[in-house]
C-alpha positions in Angstrom: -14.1 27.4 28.3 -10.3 27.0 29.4 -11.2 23.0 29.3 -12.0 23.6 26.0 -9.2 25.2 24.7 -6.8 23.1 26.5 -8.9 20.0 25.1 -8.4 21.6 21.6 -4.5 22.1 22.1 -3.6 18.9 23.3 -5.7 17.1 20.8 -3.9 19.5 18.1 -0.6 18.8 19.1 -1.1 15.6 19.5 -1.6 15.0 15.8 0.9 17.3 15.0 3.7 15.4 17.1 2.0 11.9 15.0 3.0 13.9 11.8 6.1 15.0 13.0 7.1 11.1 13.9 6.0 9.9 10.1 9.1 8.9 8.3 9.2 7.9 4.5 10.9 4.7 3.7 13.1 5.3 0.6 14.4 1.7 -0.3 13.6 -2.1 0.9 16.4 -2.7 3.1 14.6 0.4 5.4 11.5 -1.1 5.0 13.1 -4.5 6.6 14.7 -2.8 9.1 11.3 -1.4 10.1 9.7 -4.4 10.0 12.0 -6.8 11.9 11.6 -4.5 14.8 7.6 -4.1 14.5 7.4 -1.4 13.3 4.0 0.5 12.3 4.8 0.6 8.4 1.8 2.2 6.0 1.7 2.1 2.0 0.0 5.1 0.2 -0.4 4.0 -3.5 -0.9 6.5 -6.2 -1.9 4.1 -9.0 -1.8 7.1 -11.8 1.8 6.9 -10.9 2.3 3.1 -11.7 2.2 1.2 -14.8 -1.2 -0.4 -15.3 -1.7 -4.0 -16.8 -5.3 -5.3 -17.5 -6.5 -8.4 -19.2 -2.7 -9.0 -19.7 -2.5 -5.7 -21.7 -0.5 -2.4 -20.7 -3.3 0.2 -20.3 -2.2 3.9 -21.4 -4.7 5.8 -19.2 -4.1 4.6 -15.5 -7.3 5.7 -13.1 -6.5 8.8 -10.8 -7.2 7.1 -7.9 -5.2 6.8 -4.4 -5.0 3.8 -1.9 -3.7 3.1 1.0 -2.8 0.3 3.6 -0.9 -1.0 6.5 1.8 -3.7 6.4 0.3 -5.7 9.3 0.8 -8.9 8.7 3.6 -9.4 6.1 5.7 -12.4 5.4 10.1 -12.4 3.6 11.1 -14.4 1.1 15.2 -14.7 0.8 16.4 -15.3 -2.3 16.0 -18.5 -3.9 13.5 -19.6 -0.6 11.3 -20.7 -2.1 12.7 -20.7 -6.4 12.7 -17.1 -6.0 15.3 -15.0 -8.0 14.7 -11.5 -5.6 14.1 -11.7 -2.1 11.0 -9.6 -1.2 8.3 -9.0 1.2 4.4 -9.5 0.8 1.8 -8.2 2.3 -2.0 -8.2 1.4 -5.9 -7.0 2.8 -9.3 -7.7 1.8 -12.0 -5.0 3.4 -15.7 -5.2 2.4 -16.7 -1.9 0.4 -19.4 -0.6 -1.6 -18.8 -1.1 -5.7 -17.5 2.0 -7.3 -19.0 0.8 -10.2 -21.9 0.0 -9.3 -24.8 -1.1 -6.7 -23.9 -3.3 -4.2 -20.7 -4.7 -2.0 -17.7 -6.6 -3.3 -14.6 -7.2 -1.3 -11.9 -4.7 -2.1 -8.4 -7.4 -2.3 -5.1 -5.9 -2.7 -1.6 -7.7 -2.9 1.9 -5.8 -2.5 4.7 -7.3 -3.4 8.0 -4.9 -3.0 11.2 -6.7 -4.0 14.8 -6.2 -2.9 15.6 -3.7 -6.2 12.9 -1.3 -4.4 10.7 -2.4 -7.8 7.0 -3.0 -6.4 3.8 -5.0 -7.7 0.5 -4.5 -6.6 -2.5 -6.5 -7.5 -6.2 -5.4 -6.7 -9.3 -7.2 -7.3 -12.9 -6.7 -6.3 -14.8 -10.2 -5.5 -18.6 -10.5 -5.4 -19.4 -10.3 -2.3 -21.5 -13.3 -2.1 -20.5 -15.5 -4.7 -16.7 -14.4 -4.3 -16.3 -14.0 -8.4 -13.7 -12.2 -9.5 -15.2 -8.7 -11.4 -12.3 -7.4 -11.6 -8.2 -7.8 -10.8 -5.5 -5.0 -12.2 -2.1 -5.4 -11.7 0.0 -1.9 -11.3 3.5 -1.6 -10.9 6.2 1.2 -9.9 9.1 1.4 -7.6 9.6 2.9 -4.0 9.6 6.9 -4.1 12.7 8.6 -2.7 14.7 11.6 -4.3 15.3 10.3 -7.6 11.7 8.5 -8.6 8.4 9.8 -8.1 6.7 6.5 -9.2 3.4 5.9 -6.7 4.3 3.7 -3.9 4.5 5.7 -0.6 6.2 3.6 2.6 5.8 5.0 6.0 6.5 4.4 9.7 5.0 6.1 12.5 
C-alpha cells in the first residue's frame, strides 16, 4: 500500500513540476529565442478566437473548436530571404484522423505561419485519405496572446 501511495505522489508531482516549467511565449522574438536553443515549443489554437476566411470569404461564425501542436520541425525566413517583406517562422503537421464530418479518415493538415509583428496565420485542410483531395482548407488568423490581446494562438515551452 505505501508503494502505492508513494507511486501516486511521485507520479502527481511529477506532472505538477511539468506544469510549473510551462512558460507562455508572449511575442516572436521569445518564440526565436526558444527555438534557436531547441527548445520544446507547443501551439494551442483557439480558432473561435481568430478571424476565419473560407472560399476566400470572411466567415462571421468561427467553429468553437480547439487545436493544438508542437513546433518540431520549423524552418526562419529573414526578411526579404526569400521576397519576403516580414521575417517569420513556419511550421506545419499532417496526422491521420477520423472525419468529423463524416465516415471515414482524411489527413488532418495544418500550417502556422507566425510573423515578426506577433500577427499569425494558420491554414488547415483535411485530404482524402486515399485520393489526397482536398475536402476542405480554412485559413484563420489572430495574433500571439499576451496581456494586451486575447486573440487564439497559445505558444508554449516546457
Amino acid at each position: 500500500m505505501k508503494r502505492i501511495i508513494l507511486l501516486l505522489f511521485l507520479g502527481l508531482s511529477s506532472f505538477v513540476s511539468q506544469a510549473e516549467n510551462t512558460e507562455q511565449i508572449k511575442s516572436f522574438d521569445a518564440l526565436m529565442q526558444h527555438l534557436k536553443t531547441g527548445s520544446e515549443v507547443s501551439v494551442v489554437l483557439h480558432y473561435a478566437k481568430c478571424r476565419l476566411i473560407s472560399d476566400d470569404e470572411i466567415v462571421e461564425h468561427v467553429p468553437n473548436a480547439i487545436g493544438g501542436m508542437t513546433l518540431d520541425v520549423w524552418e526562419y525566413f529573414a526578411p526579404m530571404a526569400i521576397h519576403n517583406k516580414k521575417a517569420f517562422v513556419v511550421s506545419s503537421t499532417s496526422k491521420l484522423i477520423q472525419y468529423p464530418q463524416g465516415e471515414g479518415y482524411v489527413y488532418n493538415y495544418v500550417k502556422i505561419k507566425v510573423y515578426d509583428d506577433n500577427s499569425v496565420k494558420i491554414v488547415a485542410q483535411y485530404l482524402d485519405a486515399v485520393t489526397y483531395e482536398i475536402l476542405m482548407t480554412e485559413s484563420f488568423y489572430g495574433t500571439i496572446a499576451d496581456e494586451k490581446n486575447n486573440e487564439g494562438v497559445f505558444i508554449y515551452v516546457n
